[in-house]
C-alpha positions in Angstrom: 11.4 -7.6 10.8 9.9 -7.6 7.6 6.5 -6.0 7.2 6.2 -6.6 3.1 3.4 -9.5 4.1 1.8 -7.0 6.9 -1.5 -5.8 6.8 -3.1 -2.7 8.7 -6.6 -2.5 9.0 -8.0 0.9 10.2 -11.5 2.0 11.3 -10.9 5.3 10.0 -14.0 7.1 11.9 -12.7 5.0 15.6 -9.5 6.9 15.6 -10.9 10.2 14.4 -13.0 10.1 17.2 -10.1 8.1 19.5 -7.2 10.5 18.3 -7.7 13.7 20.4 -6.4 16.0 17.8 -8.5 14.5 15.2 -11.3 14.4 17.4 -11.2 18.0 17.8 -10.7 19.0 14.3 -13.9 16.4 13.4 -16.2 18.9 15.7 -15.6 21.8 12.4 -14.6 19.6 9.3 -15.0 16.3 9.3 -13.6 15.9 5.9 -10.3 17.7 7.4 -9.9 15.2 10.0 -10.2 12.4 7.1 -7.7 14.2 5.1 -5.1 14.4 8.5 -5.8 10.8 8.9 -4.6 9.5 5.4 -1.8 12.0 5.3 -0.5 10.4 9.2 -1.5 6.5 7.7 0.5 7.2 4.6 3.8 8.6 6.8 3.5 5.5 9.0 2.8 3.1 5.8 5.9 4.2 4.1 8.0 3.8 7.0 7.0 0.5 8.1 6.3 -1.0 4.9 3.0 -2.4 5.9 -0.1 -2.3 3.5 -2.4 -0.1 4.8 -6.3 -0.2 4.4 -8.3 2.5 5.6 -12.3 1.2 6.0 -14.8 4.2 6.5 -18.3 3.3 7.8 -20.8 4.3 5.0 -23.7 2.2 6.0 -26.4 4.5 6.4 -25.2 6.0 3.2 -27.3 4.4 -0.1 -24.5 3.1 -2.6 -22.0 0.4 -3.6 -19.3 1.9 -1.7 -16.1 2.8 -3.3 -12.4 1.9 -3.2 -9.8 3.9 -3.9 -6.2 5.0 -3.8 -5.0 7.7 -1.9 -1.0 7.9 -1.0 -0.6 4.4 -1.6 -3.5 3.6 0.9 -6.0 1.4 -0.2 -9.2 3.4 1.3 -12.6 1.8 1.3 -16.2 3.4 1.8 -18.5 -0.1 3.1 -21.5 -0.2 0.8 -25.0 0.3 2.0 -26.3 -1.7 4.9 -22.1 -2.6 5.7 -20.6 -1.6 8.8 -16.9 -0.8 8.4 -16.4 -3.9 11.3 -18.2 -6.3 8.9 -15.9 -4.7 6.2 -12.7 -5.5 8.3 -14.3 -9.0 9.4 -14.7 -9.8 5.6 -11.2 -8.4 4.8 -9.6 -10.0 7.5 -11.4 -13.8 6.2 -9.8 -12.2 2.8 -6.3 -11.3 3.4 -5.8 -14.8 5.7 -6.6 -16.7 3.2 -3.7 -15.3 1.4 -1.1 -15.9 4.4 -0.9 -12.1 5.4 -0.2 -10.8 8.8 -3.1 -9.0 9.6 -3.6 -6.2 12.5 -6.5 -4.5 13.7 -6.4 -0.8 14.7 -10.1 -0.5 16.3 -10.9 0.4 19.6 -14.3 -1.1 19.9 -13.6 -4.0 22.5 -16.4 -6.5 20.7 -14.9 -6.1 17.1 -11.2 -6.9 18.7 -12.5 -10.4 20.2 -14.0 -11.0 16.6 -11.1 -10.5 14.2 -8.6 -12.0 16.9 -10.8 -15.0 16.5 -10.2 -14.6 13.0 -6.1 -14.7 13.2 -5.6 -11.2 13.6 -3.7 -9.2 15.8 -5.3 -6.0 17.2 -4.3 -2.3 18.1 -6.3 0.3 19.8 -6.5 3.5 18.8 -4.3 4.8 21.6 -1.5 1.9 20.3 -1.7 2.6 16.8 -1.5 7.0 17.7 1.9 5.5 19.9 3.6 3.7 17.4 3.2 6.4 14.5 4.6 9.0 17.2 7.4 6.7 17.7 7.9 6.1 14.0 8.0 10.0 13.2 10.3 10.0 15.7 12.7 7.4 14.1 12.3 9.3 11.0 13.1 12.8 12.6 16.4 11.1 14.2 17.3 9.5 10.5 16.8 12.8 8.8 19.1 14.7 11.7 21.6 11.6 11.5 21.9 12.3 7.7 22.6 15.9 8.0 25.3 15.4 10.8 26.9 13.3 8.0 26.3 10.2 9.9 25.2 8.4 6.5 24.5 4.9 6.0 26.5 4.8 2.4 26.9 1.5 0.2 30.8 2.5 0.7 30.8 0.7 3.8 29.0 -2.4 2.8 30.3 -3.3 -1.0 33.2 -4.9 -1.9 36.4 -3.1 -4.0 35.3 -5.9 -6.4 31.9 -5.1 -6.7 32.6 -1.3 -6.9 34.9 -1.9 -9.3 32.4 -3.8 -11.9 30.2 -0.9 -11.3 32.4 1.6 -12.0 33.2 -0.4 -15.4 29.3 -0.9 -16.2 28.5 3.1 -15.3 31.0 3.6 -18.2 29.4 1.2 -20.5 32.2 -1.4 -20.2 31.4 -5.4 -20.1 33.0 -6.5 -16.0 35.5 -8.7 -16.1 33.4 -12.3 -15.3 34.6 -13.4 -12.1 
């Protein structure tokens, strides 16, 4: 399936406080549990290809919010008087507009009947914790499949042909034109 169209929109504090782990680790340092977070999002972004947008709820904080790059993450403080749902409700009018797939990873029940009215497909915070174990996992397997020498090698899917104009251009040799 590909994801290169895919969009992931995350309510950054709704799984801190939905993810157990990071719900724990919020109780000391909250800043901690952001940092665990992006580091997770990032892992699961670069396996599944899918844009990720992480929206953190600023409202009560007085500013013009911020966006900003982190791992390839597109992370976005709302400004003052924006919720991160109206954030994600504006993205979501946003990114459909420019024929993306858009999910949802929020578990508040009231914001997933708004953005699914909106064309988006939703994920709890439970869902979205499932599919990044799942996708660690796939990348655990790939890694111990590559050291058991179980490699998936252009060797089995190029042509003598094509090797063979390689070879020639890797040497700084003109291929013969077919």
């Amino acid at each position: 399936m590909n994801r290169k169209n895919d969009v992931l929109l995350v309510d950054g504090y709704n799984m801190i406080g939905g993810w157990p782990e990071l719900a724990k680790l919020k109780e000391n340092d909250l800043e901690a549990a952001r940092d665990k977070l992006l580091d997770m999002l990032a892992e699961y972004q670069g396996f599944t290809g899918r844009s990720v947008y992480v929206i953190f709820d600023a409202h009560q904080v007085p500013g013009l919010g911020a966006t900003y790059k982190q791992h390839k993450l597109t992370i976005l403080y709302t400004k003052e008087k924006e919720t991160a749902d109206e954030c994600i409700e504006r993205l979501c009018t946003e990114l459909y507009a420019r024929r993306r797939h858009i999910y949802v990873a929020t578990s508040d029940m009231i914001e997933q009947h708004v953005v699914f009215g909106q064309g988006a497909l939703r994920l709890s915070a439970r869902e979205l914790l499932t599919e990044i174990a799942q996708n660690k996992h796939g990348i655990q397997q790939a890694i111990r499949d590559n050291r058991q020498g179980k490699r998936n090698t252009l060797d089995e899917n190029v042509s003598l042909d094509v090797w063979t104009k390689l070879e020639m251009m890797r040497r700084g040799n003109k291929p013969p034109k077919s």
